[in-house]
Structure formats: structure tokens, C-alpha cells
C-alpha positions in Angstrom: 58.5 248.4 168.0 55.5 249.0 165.9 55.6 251.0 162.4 53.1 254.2 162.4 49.6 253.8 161.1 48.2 255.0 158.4 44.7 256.1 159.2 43.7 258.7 155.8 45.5 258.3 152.3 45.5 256.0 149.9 47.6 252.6 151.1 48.1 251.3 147.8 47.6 252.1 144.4 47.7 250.7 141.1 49.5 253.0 138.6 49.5 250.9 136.1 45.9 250.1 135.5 45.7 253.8 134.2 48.8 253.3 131.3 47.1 249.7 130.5 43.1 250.3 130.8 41.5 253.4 129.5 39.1 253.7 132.8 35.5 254.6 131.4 34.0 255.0 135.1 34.7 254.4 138.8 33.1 253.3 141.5 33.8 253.0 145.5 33.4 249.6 146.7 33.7 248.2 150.5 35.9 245.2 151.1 35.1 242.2 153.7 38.7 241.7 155.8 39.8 239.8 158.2 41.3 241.5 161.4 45.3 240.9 160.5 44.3 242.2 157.0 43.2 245.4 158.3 45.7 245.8 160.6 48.6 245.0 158.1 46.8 247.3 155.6 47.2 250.3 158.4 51.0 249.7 158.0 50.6 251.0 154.5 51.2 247.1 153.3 49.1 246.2 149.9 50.0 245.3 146.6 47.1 245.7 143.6 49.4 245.2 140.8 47.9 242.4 139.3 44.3 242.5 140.6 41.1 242.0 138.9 37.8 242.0 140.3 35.3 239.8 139.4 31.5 238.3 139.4 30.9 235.1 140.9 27.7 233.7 142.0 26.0 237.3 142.1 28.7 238.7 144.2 32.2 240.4 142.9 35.2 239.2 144.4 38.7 241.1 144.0 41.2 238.7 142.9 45.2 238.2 143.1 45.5 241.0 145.4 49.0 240.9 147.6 48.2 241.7 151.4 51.2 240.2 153.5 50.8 238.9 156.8 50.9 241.0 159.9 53.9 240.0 162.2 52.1 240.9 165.3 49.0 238.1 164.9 48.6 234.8 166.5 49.7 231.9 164.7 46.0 232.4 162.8 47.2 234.2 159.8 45.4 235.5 156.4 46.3 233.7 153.1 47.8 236.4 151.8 46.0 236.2 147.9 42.9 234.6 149.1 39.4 235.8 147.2 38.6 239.0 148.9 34.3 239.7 148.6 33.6 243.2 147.6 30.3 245.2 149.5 28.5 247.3 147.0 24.2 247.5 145.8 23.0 244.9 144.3 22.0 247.3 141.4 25.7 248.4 141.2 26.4 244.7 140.6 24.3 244.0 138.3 25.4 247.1 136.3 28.9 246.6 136.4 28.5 242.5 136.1 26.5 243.4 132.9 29.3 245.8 131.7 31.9 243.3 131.7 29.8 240.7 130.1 28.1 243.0 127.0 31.1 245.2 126.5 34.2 243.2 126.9 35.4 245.3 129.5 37.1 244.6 133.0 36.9 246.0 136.5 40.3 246.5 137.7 41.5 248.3 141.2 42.5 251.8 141.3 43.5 252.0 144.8 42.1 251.1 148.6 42.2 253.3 151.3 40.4 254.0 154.7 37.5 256.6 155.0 37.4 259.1 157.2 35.1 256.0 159.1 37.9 254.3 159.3 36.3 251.5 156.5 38.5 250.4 154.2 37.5 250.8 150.5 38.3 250.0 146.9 38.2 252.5 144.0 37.2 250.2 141.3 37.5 251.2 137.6 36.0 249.8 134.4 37.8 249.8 131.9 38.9 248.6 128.3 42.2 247.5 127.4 44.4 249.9 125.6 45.9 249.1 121.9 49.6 249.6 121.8 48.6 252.4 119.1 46.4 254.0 122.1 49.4 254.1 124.6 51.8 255.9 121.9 49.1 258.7 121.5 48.3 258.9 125.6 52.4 259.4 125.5 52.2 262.0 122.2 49.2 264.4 124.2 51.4 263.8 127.7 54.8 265.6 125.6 52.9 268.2 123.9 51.4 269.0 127.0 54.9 269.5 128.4 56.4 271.3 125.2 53.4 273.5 125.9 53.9 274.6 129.7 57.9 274.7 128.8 56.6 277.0 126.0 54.3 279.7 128.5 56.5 279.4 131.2 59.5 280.9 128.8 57.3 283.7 127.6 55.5 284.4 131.1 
């Protein structure tokens, strides 16, 4: 018997990117599949832990990401960390390929989902890698934050 698809929602996301880049910008970029991809991505199966996106040849390519094989296919399976070409503009290309180049930064996955088309996308972030000095203050702000709504929440 079949799991239940997931048609809206994000299918995977990579909460780590966001404690290990400080994400200047994002961008929504389409993703070229194969048909057991897609359908083991509507079981809610992805991993983007590791991921990168990168240029090659003019075109970016998301790397290293996990998308298992679907039990129900043919004996014609997906390699499950194959290269995986992402669909954006040429100008947006360009721009992001001469981001990473100039400014030493990375474009790393934030998550992939499916549209309300039904198209599966990735949010792509760029980003700069954070200092071990720059993860102790996100963690500082994130407790006095809390200390604060403890705080107004006593007195309201």
C-alpha cells in the first residue's frame, strides 16, 4: 500500500544552512527530475543536508543531494546523488555565478517543494560562511530575545 502524497509544503529542508551560512539573498530555482525522482519526492523523501549548488559550463547544477529510490519503479532507477541541473534566467546565472566567484560566497539549498503547479522547486540561498564568533552572537540575540518575551509575558 502506497504512502500519502505530498502535493503543497515544503518536502525537505535544510536547517542547517541557516546556523552555518548567514543567507545574504534567495532565489527560487526549477529543478530537471526524472519521473521516480518526482514521485519519491511526493512521499516527502529528500535529504539537502550536504548540498551545494554549483556553475558548470554556464549552467548550475545542485550537488550531493540525497533523493532515494522509489520502490514502486521498474528496475530503471535514479542514482540517487546524481548531478541534478537547475532551470533559472540566464541573467540570474550569471548574477549568482558572479557572486560566488567575486565574493567568496556559496549557493546552498534552503528547501524544495512543489508549487501550487505542481513543479518542483528549490529555494536557493547565497550565502557566506559564518565565523564561530558569528554563531555565539546569532545564539546571544536568540536568548535575549527569549529573556525578553519571558520578561513581557510576566508583566502582561
Amino acid at each position: 500500500m502506497a504512502k500519502a502524497l505530498i502535493s503543497h509544503g515544503p518536502v525537505a529542508q535544510n536547517r542547517k544552512a541557516r546556523h552555518d551560512y548567514a543567507i545574504e539573498e534567495t532565489v527560487e530555482a526549477g529543478i530537471m527530475l526524472t519521473g521516480s525522482e518526482v514521485k519519491s519526492l511526493r512521499l516527502g523523501r529528500c535529504t539537502l543536508v550536504e548540498s551545494f549548488a554549483q556553475p558548470e559550463n554556464g549552467e548550475l547544477f545542485l550537488i550531493n543531494s540525497h533523493i532515494p529510490a522509489y520502490e514502486g519503479a521498474s528496475h530503471f532507477q535514479h542514482n540517487e546523488r546524481r548531478k541534478r541541473k537547475l532551470l533559472l534566467h540566464r541573467r540570474e546565472i550569471d548574477r549568482l555565478m558572479a557572486a560566488v566567484g567575486r565574493r567568496g560566497m556559496t549557493l546552498v539549498p534552503l528547501s524544495l517543494y512543489f508549487n501550487d503547479r505542481g513543479k518542483a522547486k528549490v529555494q536557493l540561498g547565497l550565502a557566506k560562511g559564518k565565523t564561530h564568533v558569528d554563531r555565539r552572537d546569532d545564539i546571544k540575540k536568540r536568548e535575549w530575545q527569549r529573556e525578553q518575551a519571558r520578561v513581557m509575558r510576566a508583566k502582561g
